[in-house]
C-alpha positions in Angstrom: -39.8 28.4 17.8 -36.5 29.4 19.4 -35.1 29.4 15.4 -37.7 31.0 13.2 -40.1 33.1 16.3 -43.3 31.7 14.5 -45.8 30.9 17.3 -47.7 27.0 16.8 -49.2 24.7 18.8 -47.2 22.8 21.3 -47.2 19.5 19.2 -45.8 21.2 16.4 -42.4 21.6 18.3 -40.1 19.4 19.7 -37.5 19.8 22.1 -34.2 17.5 23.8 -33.3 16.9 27.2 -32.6 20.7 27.8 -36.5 22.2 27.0 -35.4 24.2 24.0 -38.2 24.3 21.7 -38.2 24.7 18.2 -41.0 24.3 15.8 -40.8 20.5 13.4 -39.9 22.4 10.2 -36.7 24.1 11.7 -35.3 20.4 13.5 -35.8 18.9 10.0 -34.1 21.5 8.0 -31.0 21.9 10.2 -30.7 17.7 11.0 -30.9 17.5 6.8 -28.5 20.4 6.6 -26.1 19.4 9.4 -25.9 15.6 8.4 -25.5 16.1 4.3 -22.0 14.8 3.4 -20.4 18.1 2.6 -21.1 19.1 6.3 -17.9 19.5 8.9 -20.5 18.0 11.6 -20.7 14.5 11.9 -24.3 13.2 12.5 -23.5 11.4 15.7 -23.1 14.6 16.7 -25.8 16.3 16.4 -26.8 19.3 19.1 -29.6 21.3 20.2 -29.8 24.4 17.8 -30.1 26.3 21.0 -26.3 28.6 21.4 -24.1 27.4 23.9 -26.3 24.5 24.9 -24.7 21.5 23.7 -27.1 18.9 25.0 -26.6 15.7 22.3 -29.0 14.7 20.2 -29.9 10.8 20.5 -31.2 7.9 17.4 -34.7 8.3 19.9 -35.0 11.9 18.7 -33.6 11.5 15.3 -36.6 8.8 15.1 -39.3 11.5 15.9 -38.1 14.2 14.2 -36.9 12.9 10.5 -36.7 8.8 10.6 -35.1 9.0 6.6 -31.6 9.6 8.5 -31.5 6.8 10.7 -30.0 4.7 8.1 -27.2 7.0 7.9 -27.1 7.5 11.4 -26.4 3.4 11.8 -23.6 3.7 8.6 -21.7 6.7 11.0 -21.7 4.5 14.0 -21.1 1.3 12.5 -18.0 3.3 10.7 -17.2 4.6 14.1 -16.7 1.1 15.7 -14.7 0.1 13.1 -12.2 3.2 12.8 -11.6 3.1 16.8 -11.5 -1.0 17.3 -8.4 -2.5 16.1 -9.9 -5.6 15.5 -11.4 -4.1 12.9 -10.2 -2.2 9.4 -12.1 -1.8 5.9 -10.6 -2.8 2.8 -8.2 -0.5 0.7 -9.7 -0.9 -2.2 -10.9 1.7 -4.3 -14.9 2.1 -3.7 -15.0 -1.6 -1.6 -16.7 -0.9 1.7 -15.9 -4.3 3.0 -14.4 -4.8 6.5 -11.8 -7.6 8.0 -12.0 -8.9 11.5 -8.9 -10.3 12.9 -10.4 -13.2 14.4 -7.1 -14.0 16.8 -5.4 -10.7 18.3 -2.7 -13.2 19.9 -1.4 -15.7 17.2 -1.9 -12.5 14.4 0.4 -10.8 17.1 3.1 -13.5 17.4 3.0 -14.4 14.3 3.2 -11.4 12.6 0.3 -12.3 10.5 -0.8 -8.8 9.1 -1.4 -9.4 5.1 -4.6 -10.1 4.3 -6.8 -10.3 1.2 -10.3 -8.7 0.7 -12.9 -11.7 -0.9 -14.5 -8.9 -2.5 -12.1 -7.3 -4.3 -9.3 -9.5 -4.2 -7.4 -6.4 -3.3 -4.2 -7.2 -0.3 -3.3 -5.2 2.0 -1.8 -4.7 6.0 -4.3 -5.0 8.4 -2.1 -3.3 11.0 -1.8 -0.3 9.2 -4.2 -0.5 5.8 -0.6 0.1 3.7 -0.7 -1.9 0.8 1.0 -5.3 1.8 4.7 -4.9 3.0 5.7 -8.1 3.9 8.2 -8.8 5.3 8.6 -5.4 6.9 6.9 -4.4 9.8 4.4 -1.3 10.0 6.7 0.2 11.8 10.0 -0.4 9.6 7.3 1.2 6.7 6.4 4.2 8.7 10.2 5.0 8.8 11.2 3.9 5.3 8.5 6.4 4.0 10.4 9.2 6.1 13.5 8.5 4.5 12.2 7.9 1.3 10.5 10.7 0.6 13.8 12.9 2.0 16.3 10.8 0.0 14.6 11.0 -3.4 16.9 13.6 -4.8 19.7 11.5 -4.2 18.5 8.5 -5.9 17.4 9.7 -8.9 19.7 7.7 -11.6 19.2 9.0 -15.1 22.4 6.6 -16.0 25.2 4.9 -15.4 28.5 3.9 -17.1 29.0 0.9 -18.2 32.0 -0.9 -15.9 33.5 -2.4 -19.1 34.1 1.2 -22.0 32.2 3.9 -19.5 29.7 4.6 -21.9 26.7 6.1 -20.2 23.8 4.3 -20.1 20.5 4.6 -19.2 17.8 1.9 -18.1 14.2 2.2 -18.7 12.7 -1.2 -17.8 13.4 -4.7 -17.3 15.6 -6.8 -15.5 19.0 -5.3 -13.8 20.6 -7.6 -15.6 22.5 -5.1 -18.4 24.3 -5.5 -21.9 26.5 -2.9 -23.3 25.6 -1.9 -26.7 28.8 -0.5 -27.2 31.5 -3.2 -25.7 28.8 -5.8 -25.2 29.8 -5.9 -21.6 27.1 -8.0 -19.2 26.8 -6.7 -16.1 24.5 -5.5 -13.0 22.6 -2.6 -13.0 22.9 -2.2 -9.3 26.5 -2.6 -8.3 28.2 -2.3 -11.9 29.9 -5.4 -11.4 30.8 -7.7 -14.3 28.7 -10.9 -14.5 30.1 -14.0 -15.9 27.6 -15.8 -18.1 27.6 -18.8 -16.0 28.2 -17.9 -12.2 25.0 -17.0 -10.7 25.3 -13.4 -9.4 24.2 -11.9 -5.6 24.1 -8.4 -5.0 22.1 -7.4 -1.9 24.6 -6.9 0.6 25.7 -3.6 1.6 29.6 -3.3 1.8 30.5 -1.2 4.7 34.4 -1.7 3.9 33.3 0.5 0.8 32.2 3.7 2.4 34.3 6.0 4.3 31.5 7.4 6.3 29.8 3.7 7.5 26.4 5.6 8.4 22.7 4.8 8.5 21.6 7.5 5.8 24.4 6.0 3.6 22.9 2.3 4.1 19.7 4.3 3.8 20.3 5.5 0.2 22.0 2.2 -0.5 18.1 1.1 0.3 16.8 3.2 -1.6 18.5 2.7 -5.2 17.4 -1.4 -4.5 13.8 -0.4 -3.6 13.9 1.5 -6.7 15.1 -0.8 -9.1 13.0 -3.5 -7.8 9.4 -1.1 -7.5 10.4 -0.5 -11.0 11.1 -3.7 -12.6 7.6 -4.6 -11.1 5.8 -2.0 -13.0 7.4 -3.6 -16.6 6.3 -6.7 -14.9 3.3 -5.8 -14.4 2.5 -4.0 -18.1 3.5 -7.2 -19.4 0.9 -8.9 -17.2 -2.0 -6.4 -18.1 -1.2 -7.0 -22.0 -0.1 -11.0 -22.1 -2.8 -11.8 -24.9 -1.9 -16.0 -25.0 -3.9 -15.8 -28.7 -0.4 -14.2 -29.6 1.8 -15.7 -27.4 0.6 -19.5 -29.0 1.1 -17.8 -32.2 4.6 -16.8 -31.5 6.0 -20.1 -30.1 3.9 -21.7 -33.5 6.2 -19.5 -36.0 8.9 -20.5 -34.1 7.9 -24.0 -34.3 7.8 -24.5 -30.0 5.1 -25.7 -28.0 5.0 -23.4 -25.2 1.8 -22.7 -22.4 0.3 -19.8 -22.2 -0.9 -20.9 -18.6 3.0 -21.2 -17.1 3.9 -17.9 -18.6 0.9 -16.2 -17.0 1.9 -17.8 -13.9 5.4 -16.7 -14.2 4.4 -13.1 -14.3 2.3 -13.4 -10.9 5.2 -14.9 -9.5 7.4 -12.5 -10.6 5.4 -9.9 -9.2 5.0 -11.4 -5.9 9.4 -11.6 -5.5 9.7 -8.3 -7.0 7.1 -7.0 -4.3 8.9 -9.3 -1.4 12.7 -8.3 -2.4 11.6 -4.5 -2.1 10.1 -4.8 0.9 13.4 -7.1 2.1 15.3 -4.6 2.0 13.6 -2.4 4.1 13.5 -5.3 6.7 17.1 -5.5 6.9 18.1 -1.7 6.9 16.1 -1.9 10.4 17.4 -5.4 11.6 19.6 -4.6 14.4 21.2 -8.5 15.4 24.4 -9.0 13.1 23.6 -13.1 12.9 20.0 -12.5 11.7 20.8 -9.6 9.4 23.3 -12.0 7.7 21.5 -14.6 7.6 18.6 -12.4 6.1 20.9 -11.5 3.3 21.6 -15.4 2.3 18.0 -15.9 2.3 17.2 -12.5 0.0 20.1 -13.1 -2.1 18.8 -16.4 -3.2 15.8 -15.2 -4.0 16.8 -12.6 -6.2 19.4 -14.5 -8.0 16.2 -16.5 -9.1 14.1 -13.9 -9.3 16.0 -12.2 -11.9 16.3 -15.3 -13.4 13.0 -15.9 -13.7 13.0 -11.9 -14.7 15.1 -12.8 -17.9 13.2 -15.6 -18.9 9.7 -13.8 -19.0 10.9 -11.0 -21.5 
């Protein structure tokens, strides 16, 4: 045995392609050793033990000398496929295994149909890139948002703001960006400060050039930024309030306040909520990468509408 020198009979050995020989024992121990999971080598590649040889060892050996690794043999290649096919991805979700097959590369590709939604685990996610959905940004608008959001975040940390009608500083935890002075009772937006008017609906998505002296990207960029922000963090209230809607209390509620009110439609509420709140986020990043002037306005009319309802629907669910 070219590993441990004992001498044995010749069908006590087994050798590859090359003729290195090497006793049974020796090839189980160093497949077992080579192929456990904290091992840097991957099991489809497996080599003769032999230095410098480098001749591959096949399923057809792996068979002959220890058959208990074949299984694992089939997961590595079947994993293989999947990582280098691009028809191919496995779920994002935590500990799910399961796989999606984009059936049609050409209408997915015109279409721009990327989100989809494991069966399993009911967990969403962008086929093109395995991100968590980012709809309706593209993979590559992501890829480039995440660059800029992870240099910007200094600048974008707001701890408070003053309020536009008495300057008070204020701070926002959670909720809606729809704000109320304490102080002067002032309504207004937490976004752009401006003073809202109780019964005008109120936009604010559009980025105002006219204001900045230096009309830039990374200004537009932290502009993006500050509306991602607010909107990835009125989903996370959202989204507590979801995880802890109990309708046992919530009939009780509307009882002592002698309304009749379903559970059901507030439940439903909340998902929608979280759906816009998801969408608006990801809007923005769509339009700080939309080039055309017609379709970035006419992005804007269609996101501003959306949000005027959204928080709406925001400051109904609290």
């Amino acid at each position: 045995c070219g590993i441990c020198y004992d001498e044995m009979e010749p069908e006590q050995t087994y050798f590859l392609r090359c003729g290195h020989k090497f006793c049974r024992s020796c090839w189980i121990s160093y497949t077992i050793d080579a192929s456990n999971d904290s091992s840097l080598i991957n099991i489809l590649d497996l080599r003769c033990p032999q230095h410098e040889c480098g001749v591959r060892l096949m399923i057809d050996d792996l068979q002959q000398i220890e058959p208990s690794l074949i299984p694992k043999w089939n997961n590595a290649l079947l994993q293989t496929f999947i990582e280098e096919d691009s028809s191919y991805r496995y779920c994002s979700g935590p500990d799910c295994g399961c796989v999606a097959i984009k059936l049609n590369q050409s209408i997915a590709t015109t279409y721009n149909l990327q989100k989809v939604t494991c069966d399993a685990c009911s967990t969403s996610f962008c086929f093109g890139c395995g991100q968590n959905d980012h709809v309706p940004a593209s993979c590559q608008d992501i890829a480039q948002w995440n660059q800029i959001k992870g240099s910007s975040e200094f600048y974008v940390k707001h701890n408070s703001k003053p309020c536009p009608g008495c300057n008070v500083p204020i701070e926002k935890n959670t909720g809606c960006n729809h704000m109320q002075c304490i102080k002067c009772k002032a309504g207004f937006c937490w976004l752009c400060l401006s003073l809202l008017d109780a019964h005008l609906p109120h936009i604010c998505n559009r980025y105002d050039s006219a204001d900045s002296a230096d009309d830039d990207f990374e200004r537009q960029a932290l502009y993006t930024v500050t509306r991602y922000e607010a909107h990835d963090g009125a989903a996370a209230f959202t989204l507590n309030q979801y995880t802890n809607f109990e309708p046992k209390k919530f009939n009780e509620t509307y009882w002592f306040l002698d309304q009749d009110k379903d559970p059901e439609i507030m439940a439903q509420a909340l998902e929608i909520l979280l759906a816009g709140r998801d969408f608006l986020k990801h809007s923005y990043v769509k339009l700080l990468y939309l080039k055309d002037p017609k379709s970035a306005k006419l992005h804007e009319d269609h996101h501003g509408c959306l949000e005027m309802f959204t928080e709406r629907l925001s400051q109904l669910t609290e």
